[in-house]
FIKOLZA-1660 file (N, C-alpha, C; in steps of 0.1 Angstrom, whole numbers, plus 5000, padded with zeros to 4 digits):
% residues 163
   i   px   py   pz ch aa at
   1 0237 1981 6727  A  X  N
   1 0227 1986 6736  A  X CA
   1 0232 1985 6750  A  X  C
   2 0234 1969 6758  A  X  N
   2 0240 1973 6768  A  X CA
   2 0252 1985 6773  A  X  C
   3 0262 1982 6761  A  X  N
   3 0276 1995 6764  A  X CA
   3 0267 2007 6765  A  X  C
   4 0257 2008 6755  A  X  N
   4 0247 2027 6763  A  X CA
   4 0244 2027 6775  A  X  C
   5 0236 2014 6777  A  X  N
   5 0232 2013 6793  A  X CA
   5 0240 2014 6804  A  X  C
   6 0254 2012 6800  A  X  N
   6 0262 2013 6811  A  X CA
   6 0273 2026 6807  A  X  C
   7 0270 2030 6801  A  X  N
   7 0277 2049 6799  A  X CA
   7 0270 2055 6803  A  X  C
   8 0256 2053 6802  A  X  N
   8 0247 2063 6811  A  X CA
   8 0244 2060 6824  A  X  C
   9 0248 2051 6830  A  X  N
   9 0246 2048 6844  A  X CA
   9 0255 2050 6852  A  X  C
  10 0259 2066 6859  A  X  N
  10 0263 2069 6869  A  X CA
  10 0265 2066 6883  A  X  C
  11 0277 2067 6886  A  X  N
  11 0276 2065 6904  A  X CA
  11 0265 2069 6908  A  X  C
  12 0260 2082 6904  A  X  N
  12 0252 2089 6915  A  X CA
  12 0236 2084 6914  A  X  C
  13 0230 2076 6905  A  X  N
  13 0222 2075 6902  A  X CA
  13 0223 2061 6912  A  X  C
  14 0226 2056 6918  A  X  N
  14 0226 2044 6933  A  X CA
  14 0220 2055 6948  A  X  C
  15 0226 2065 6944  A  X  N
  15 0223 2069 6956  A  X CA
  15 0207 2079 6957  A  X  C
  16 0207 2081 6938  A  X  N
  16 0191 2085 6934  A  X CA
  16 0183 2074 6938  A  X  C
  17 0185 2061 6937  A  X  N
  17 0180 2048 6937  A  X CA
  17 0178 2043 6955  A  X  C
  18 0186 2042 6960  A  X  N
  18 0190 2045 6977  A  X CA
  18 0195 2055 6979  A  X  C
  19 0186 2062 6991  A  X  N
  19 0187 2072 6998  A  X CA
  19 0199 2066 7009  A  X  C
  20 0206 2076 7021  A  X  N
  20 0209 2072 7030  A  X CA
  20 0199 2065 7041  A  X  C
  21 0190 2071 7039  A  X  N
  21 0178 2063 7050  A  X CA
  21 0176 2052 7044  A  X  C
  22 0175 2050 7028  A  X  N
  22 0167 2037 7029  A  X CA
  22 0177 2027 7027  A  X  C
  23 0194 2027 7030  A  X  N
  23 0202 2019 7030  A  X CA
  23 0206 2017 7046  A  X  C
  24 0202 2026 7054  A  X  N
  24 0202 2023 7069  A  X CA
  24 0189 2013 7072  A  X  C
  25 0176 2015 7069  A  X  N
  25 0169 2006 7065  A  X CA
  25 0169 1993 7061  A  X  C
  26 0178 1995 7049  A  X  N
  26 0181 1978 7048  A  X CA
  26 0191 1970 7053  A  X  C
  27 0201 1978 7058  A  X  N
  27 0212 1972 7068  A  X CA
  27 0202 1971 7082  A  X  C
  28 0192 1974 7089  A  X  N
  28 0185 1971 7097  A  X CA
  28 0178 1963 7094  A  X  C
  29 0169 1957 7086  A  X  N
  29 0164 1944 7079  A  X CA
  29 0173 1936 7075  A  X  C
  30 0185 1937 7074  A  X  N
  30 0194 1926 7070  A  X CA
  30 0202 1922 7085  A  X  C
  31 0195 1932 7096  A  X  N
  31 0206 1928 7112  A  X CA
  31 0194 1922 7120  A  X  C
  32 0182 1926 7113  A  X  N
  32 0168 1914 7120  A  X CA
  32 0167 1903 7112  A  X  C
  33 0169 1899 7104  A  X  N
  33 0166 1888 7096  A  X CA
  33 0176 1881 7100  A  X  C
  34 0192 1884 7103  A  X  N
  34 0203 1874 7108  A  X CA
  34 0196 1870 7121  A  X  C
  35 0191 1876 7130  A  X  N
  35 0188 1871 7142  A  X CA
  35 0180 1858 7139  A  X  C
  36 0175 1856 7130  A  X  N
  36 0161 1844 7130  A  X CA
  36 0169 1827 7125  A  X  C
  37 0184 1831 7122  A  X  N
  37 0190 1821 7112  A  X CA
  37 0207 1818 7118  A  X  C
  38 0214 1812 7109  A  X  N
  38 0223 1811 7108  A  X CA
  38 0233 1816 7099  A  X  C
  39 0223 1821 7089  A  X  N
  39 0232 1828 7075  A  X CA
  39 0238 1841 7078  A  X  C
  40 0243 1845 7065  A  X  N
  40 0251 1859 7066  A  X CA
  40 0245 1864 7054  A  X  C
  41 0236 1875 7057  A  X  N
  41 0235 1882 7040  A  X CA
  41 0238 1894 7037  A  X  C
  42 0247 1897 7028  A  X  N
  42 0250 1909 7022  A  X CA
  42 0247 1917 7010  A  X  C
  43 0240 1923 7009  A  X  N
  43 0238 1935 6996  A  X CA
  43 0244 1942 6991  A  X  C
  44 0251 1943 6978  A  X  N
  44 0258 1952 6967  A  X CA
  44 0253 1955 6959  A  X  C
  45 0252 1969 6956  A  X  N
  45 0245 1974 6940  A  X CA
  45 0259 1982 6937  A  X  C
  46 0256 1984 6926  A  X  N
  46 0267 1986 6912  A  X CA
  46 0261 1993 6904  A  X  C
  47 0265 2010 6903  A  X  N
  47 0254 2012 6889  A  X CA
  47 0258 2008 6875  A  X  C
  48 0270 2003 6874  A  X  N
  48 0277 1996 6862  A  X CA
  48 0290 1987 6859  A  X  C
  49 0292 1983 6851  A  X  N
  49 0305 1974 6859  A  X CA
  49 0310 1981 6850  A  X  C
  50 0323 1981 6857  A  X  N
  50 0336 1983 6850  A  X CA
  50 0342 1982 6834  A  X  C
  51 0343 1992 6831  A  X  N
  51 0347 1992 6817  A  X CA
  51 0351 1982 6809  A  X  C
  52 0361 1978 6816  A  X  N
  52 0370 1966 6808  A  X CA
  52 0363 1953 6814  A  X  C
  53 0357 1954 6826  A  X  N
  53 0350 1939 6826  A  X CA
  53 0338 1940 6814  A  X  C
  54 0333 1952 6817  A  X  N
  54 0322 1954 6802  A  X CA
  54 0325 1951 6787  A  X  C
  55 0336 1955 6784  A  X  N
  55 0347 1954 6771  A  X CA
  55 0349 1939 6766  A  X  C
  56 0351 1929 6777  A  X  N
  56 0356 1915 6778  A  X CA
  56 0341 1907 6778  A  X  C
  57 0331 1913 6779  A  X  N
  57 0315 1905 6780  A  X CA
  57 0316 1903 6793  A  X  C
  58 0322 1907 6803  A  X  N
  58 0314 1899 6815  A  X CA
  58 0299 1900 6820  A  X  C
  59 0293 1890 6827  A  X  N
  59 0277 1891 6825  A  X CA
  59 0275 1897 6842  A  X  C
  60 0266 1899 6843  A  X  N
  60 0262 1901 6859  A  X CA
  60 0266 1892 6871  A  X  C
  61 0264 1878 6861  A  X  N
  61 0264 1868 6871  A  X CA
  61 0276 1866 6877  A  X  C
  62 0284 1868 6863  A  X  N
  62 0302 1868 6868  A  X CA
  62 0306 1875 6878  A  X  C
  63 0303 1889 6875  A  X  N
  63 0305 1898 6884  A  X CA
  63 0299 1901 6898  A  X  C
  64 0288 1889 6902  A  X  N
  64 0280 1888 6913  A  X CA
  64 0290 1877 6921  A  X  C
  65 0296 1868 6916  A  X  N
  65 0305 1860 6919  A  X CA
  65 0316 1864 6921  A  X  C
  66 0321 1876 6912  A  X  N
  66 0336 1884 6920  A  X CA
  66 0332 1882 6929  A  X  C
  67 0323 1892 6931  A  X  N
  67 0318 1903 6946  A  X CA
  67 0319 1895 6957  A  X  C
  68 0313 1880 6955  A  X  N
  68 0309 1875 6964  A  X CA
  68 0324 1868 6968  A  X  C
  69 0333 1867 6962  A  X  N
  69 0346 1864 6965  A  X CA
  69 0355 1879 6976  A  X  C
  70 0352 1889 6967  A  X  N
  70 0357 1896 6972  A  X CA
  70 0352 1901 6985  A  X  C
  71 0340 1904 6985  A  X  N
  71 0333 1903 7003  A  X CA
  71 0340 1894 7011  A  X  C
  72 0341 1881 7007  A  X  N
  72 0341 1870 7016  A  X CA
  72 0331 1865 7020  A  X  C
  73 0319 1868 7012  A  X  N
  73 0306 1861 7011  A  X CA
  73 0307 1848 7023  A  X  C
  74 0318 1842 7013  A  X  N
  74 0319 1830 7015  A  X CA
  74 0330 1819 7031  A  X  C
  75 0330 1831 7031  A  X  N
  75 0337 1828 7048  A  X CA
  75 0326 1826 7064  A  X  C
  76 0320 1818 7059  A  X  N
  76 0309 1816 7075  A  X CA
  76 0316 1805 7078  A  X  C
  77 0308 1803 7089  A  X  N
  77 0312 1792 7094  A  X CA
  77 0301 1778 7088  A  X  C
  78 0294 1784 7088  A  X  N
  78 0282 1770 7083  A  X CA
  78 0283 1768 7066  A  X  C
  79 0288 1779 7063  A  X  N
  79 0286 1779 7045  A  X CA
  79 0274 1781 7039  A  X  C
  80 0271 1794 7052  A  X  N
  80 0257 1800 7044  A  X CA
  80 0254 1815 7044  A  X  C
  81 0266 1821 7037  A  X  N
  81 0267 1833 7029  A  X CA
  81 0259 1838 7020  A  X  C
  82 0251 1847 7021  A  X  N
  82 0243 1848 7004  A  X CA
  82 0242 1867 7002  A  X  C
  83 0250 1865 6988  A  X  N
  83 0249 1878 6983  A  X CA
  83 0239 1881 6971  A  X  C
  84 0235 1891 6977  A  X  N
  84 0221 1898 6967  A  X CA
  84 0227 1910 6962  A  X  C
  85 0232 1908 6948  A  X  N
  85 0239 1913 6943  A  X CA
  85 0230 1923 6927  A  X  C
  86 0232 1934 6932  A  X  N
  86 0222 1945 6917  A  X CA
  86 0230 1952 6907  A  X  C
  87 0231 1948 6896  A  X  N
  87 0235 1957 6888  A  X CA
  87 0225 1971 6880  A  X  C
  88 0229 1980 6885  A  X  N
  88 0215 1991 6888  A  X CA
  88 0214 1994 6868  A  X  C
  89 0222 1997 6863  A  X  N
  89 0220 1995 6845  A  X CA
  89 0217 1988 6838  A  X  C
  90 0216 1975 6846  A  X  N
  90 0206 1965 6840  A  X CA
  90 0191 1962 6844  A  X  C
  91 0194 1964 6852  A  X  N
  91 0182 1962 6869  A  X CA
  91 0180 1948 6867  A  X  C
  92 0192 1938 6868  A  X  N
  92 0194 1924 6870  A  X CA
  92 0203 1924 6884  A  X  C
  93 0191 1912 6890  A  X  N
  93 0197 1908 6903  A  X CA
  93 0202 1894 6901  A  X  C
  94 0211 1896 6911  A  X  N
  94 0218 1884 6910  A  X CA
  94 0222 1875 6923  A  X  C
  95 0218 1867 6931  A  X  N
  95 0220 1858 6941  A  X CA
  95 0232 1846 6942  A  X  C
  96 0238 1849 6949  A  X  N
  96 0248 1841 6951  A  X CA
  96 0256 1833 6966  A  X  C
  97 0248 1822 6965  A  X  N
  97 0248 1813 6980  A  X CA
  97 0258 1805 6981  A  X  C
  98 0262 1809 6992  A  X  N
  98 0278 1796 6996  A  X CA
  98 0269 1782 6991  A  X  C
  99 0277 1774 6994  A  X  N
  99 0276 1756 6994  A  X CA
  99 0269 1750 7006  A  X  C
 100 0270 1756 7013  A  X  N
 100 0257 1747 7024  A  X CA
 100 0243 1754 7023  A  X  C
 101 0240 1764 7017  A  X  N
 101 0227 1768 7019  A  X CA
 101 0222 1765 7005  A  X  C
 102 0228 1766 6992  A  X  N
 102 0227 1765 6978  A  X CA
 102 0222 1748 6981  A  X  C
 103 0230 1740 6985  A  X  N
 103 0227 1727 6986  A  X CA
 103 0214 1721 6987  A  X  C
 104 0205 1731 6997  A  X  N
 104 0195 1733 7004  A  X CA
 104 0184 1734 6998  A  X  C
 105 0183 1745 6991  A  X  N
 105 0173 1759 6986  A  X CA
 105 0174 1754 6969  A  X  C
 106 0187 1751 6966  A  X  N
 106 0186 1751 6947  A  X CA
 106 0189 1763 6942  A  X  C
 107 0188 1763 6931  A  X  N
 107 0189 1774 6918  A  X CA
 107 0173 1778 6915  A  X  C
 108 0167 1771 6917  A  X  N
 108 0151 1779 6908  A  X CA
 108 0149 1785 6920  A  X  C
 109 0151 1782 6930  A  X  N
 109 0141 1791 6941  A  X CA
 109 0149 1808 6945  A  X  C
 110 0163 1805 6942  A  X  N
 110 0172 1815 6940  A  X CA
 110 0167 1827 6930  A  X  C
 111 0162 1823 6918  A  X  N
 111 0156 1822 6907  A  X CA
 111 0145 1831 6906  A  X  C
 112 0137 1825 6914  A  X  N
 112 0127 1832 6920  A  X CA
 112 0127 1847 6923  A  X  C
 113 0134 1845 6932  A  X  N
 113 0133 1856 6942  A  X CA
 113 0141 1873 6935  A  X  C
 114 0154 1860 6925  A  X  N
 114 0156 1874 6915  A  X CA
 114 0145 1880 6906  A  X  C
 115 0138 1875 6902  A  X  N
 115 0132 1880 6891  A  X CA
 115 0117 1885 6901  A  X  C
 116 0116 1880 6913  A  X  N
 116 0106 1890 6921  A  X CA
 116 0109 1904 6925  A  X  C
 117 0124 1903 6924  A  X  N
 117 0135 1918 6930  A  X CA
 117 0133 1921 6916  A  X  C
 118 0137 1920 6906  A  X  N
 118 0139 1928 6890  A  X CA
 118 0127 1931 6891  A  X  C
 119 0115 1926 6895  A  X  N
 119 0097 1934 6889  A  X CA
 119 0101 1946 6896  A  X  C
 120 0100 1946 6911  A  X  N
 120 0097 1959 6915  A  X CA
 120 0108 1967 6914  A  X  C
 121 0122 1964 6907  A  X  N
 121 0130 1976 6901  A  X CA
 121 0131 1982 6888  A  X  C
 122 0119 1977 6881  A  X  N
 122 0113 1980 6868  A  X CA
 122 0107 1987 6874  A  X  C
 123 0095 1986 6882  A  X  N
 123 0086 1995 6886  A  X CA
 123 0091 2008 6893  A  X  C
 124 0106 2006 6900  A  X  N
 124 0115 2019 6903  A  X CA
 124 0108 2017 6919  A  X  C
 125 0105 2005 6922  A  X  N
 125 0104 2003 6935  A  X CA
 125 0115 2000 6941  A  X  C
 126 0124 2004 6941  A  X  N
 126 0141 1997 6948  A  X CA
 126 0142 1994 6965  A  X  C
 127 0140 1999 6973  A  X  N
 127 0140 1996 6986  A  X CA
 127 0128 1986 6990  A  X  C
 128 0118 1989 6981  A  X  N
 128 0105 1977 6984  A  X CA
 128 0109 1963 6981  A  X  C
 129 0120 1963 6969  A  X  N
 129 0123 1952 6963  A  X CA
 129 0131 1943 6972  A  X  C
 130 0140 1952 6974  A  X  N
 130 0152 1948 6983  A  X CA
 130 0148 1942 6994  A  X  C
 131 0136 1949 7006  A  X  N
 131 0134 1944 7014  A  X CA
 131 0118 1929 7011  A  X  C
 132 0115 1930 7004  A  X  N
 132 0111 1917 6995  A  X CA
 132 0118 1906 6994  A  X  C
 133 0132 1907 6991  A  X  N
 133 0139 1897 6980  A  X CA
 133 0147 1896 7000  A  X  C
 134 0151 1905 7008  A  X  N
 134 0155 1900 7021  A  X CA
 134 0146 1890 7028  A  X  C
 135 0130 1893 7029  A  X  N
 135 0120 1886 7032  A  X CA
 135 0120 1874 7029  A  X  C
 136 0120 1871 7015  A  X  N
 136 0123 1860 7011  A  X CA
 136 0131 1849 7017  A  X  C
 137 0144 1857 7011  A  X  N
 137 0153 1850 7018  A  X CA
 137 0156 1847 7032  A  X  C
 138 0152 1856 7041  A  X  N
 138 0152 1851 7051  A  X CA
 138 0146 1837 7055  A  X  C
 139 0135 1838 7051  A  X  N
 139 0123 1827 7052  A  X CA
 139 0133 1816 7048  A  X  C
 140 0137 1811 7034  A  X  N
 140 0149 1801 7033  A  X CA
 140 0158 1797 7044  A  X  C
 141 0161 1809 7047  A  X  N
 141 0177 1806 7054  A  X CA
 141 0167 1802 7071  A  X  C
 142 0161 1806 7071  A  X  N
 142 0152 1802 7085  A  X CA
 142 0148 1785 7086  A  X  C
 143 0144 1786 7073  A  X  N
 143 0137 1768 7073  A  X CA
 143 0149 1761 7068  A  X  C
 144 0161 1761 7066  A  X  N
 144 0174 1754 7067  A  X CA
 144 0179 1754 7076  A  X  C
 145 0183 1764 7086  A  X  N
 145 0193 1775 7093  A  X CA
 145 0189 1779 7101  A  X  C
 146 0177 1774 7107  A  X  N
 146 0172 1781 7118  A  X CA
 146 0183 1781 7130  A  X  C
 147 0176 1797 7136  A  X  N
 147 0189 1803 7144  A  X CA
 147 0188 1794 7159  A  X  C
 148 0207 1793 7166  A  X  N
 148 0207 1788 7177  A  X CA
 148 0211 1798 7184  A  X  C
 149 0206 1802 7196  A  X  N
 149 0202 1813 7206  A  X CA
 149 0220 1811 7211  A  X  C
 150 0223 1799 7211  A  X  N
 150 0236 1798 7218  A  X CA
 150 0245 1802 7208  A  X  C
 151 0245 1802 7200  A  X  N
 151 0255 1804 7191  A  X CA
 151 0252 1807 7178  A  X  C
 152 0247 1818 7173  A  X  N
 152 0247 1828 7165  A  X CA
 152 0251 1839 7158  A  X  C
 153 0266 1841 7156  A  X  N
 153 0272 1851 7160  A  X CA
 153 0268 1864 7145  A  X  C
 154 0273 1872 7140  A  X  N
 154 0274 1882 7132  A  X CA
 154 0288 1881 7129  A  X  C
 155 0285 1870 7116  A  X  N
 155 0298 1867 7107  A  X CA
 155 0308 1880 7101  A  X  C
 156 0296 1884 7096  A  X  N
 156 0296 1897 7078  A  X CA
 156 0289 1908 7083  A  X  C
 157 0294 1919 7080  A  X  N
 157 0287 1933 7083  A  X CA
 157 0275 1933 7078  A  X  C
 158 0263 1939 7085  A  X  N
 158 0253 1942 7077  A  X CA
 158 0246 1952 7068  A  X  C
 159 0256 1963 7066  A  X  N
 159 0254 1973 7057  A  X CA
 159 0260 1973 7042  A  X  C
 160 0248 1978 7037  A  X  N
 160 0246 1977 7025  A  X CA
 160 0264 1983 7011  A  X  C
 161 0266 1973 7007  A  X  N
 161 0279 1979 6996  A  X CA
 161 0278 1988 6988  A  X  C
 162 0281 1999 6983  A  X  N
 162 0279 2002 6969  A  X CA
 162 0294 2000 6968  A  X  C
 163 0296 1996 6951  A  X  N
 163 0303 1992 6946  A  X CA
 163 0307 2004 6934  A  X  C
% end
């Protein structure tokens, strides 16, 4: 069943999912929400992984963990990186926080906020979700991380990946 789910899930069906507007949208809620903090957060959706990582079992989580390697997630200066990471064929989200904000926040609250993003992409609310599960997070990364006026810079780009 998953290998169907991921033959039928097309590139193009990300951009059925995000419009160009509502990915400019969320790279502008993700360039207001850095102002309030010290984190860096980046968004990648995926409408399927990769053949042979599919082939080999990789799970979402793994593959939310490439990403977050391969971005550089994890290059801040405070070690408070976090990728919100979608696999659009599963409509599993996936969160993945450097080591100084994970420290912080935990795994269930992480937890949370995936499975508040997965309702409203069942429901084919995708931009609602997104900017939900940013809300969220922001609020975290605020009550950890709150921003210094002096020194806040724009680590990580804030527009949205597709992968």
């Amino acid at each position: 069943m998953r290998i169907l789910k991921h033959l039928f899930s097309a590139p193009w069906q990300v951009r059925r999912c995000f419009s160009r507007a509502a990915l400019q949208r969320i790279e502008a809620a993700i360039a207001d929400s850095e102002h309030t903090h010290r984190g860096e957060l980046r968004f990648a959706v995926e409408s399927a992984l990769p053949w042979l990582d599919l082939l080999r079992g990789l799970t979402a989580r793994q593959r939310a963990v490439e990403v977050f390697s391969r971005l550089r997630v994890w290059d801040t200066e405070h070690n408070t990186g976090v990728l919100i990471y979608l696999l659009l064929a599963e409509h599993v989200v996936e969160i993945v926080a450097d080591r100084g904000i994970h420290a912080k926040v935990g795994e269930q609250a992480w937890q949370s906020v995936c499975r508040q993003m997965e309702m409203r992409f069942r429901a084919r609310e995708f931009e609602l979700g997104v900017a939900e599960g940013i809300q969220a997070i922001t609020a975290l990364l605020r009550q950890h991380f709150p921003a210094d006026d002096n020194d806040n810079p724009n680590e990580l780009a804030d527009a949205p990946i597709i992968l």
